[in-house]
N, C-alpha and C positions, 0 to 999 in steps of 0.2 A: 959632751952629750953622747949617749950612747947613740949607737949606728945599726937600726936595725938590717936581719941580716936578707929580708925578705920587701920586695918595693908593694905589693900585693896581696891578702891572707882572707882566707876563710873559716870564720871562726863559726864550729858546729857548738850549739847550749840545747842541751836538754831541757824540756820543757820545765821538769826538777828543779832546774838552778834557780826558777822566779818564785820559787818556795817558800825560800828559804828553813825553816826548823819547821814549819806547818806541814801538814800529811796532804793536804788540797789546797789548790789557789795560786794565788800570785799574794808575797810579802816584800813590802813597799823597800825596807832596807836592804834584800836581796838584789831587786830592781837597780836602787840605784847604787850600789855597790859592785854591779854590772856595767854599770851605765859611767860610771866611775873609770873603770878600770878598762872600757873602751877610749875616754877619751885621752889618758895616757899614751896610750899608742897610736891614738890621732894625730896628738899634736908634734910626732915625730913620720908625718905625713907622706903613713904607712894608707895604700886605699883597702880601704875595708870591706868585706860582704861579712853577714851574719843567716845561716840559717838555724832556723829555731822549732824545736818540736813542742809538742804540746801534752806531753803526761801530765802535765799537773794538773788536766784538765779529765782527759780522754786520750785512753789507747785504743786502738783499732785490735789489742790484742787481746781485749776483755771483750770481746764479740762472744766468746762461750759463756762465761760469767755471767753476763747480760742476757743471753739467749737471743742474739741478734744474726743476723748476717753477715759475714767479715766484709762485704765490698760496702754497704752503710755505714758498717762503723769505724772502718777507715777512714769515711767521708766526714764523719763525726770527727775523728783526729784532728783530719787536716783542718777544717774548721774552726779546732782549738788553736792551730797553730797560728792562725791567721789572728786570735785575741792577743796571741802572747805577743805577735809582732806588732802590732798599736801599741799595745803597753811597754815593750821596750823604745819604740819609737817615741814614745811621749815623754819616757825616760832619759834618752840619751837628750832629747828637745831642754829639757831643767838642767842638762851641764852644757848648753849652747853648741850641741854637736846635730848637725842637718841629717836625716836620713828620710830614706825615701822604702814604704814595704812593698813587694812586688810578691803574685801570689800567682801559683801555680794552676788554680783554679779561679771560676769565673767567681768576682767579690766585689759587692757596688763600693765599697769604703776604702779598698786598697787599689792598686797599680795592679793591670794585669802585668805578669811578667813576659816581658819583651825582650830577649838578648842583648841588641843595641842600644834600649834605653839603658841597659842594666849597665852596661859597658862606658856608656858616655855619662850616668852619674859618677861609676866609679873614680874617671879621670879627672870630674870635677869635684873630685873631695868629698862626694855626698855617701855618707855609707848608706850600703843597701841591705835591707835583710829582706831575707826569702824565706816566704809561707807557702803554704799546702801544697809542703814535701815535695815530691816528686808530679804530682796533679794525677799520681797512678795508685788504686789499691795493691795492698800485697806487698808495699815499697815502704821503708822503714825514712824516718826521716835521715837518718845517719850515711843512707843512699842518695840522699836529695842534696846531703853536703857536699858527697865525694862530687854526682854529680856538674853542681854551680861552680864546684872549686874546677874542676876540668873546663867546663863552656869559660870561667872569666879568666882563667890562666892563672889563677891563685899559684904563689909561690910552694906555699905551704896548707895544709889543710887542719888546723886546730882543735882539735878536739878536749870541750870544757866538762869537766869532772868535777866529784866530789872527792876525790884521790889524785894522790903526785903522781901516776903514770903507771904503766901495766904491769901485775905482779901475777905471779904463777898461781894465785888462790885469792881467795876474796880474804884482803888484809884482816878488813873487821872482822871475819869471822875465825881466820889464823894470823896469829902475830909474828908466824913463823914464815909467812908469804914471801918470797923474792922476789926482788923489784928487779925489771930488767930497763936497763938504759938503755940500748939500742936493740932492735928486732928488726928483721927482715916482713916484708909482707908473708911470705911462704911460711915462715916460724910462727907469723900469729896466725896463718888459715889449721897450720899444723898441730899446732899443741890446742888448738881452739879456745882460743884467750877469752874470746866474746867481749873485745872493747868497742867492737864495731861487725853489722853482720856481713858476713861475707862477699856480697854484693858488693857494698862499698868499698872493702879490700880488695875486691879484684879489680873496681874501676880505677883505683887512686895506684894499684898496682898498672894498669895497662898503661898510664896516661903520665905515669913517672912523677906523682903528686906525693913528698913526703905527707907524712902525721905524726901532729909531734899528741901526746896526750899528757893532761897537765891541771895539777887543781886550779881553777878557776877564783875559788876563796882563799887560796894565799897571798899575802899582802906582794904585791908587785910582780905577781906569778906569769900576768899576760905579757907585761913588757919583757921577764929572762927569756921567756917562751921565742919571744918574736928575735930581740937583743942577741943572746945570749947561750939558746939552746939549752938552757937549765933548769933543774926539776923537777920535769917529767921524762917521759919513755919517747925516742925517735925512731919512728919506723917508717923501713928505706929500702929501694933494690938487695940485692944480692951481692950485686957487685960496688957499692958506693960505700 
């Protein structure tokens, strides 16, 4: 049996992942081919958190486009974020996997999020995902990963792509893009990679929290991620 190399993970999904091929929404075989590929690395009784963004709904960052106010329609984000996390919860519930959602902001349907609850489902197997981001505007949810993964002592901080790991160009658009295997925090604030915004790199920086970054749709991608180290991009001190 493989030995994961991490006893506790925080896996960040864009709200994108529950998409699947559709431009809006949530698509049910995304869902649970998420939902799938969670329990995999459950049943090698890894404790899990999950935070989840909400584009596929609403960004806080289409506040222009909309002609809104940016501190509303961040509120509008988080919000989404909070649908995405019942529907993965309901998701992982159909592969017989218990999770509990806990939200950043106040939400009659979900768990306000408490640290110590958060903490003691962890130890009891119960994976947690975490809604409305950070319960702050102006805060990307990719800060609410780094974050959770710092408050619950996450080994490792996951971050779930549509791409094997960070490349110096946007692949699809050049075939010519170089994938980099391993990266310092300071190499990706410095060449300004944008796999994550900088907030979140300085905090997973300060708090000595690896990111491994990794397609999430490749068949057994989560487990080499967790296992294995293989895949995607790891990024890491200076000196490690």
């Amino acid at each position: 049996m493989s030995k994961p190399l991490y006893k506790r993970v925080l896996l960040k999904l864009s709200g994108e992942a529950l998409m699947g091929d559709q431009h809006f929404g949530v698509e049910h075989q995304a869902c649970k081919k998420i939902a799938l590929s969670i329990k995999e690395v459950y049943s090698l009784g890894i404790e899990i958190g999950v935070v989840v963004g909400g584009g596929n709904i609403f960004r806080g960052s289409q506040a222009a486009e909309f002609e809104f106010s940016r501190t509303p329609a961040d509120h509008i984000g988080m919000l989404a974020t909070s649908i995405n996390g019942l529907i993965l919860q309901q998701s992982l519930a159909a592969v017989g996997i218990e999770s509990r959602v806990m939200s950043a902001i106040g939400d009659a349907v979900v768990d306000k999020y408490v640290w110590v609850h958060a903490m003691d489902y962890l130890r009891r197997g119960i994976v947690v995902i975490f809604v409305g981001g950070t319960g702050n505007p102006y805060f990307t949810t990719d800060t609410a990963g780094a974050l959770r993964a710092s408050e619950i002592g996450a080994g490792v901080l996951l971050k779930a792509t549509k791409v094997d790991g960070i490349y110096s160009e946007d692949p699809k658009k050049n075939p010519c893009a170089q994938k980099y295997l391993t990266l310092t925090y300071t190499e990706v604030l410095m060449k300004r990679l944008n796999v994550m915004d900088a907030a979140a790199i300085a905090l997973c920086r300060e708090n000595q929290i690896p990111i491994y970054v990794f397609n999430l749709f490749e068949e057994g991608s989560l487990k080499k991620a967790i296992c294995f180290q293989q895949g995607g991009t790891l990024v890491t001190g200076d000196n490690e």
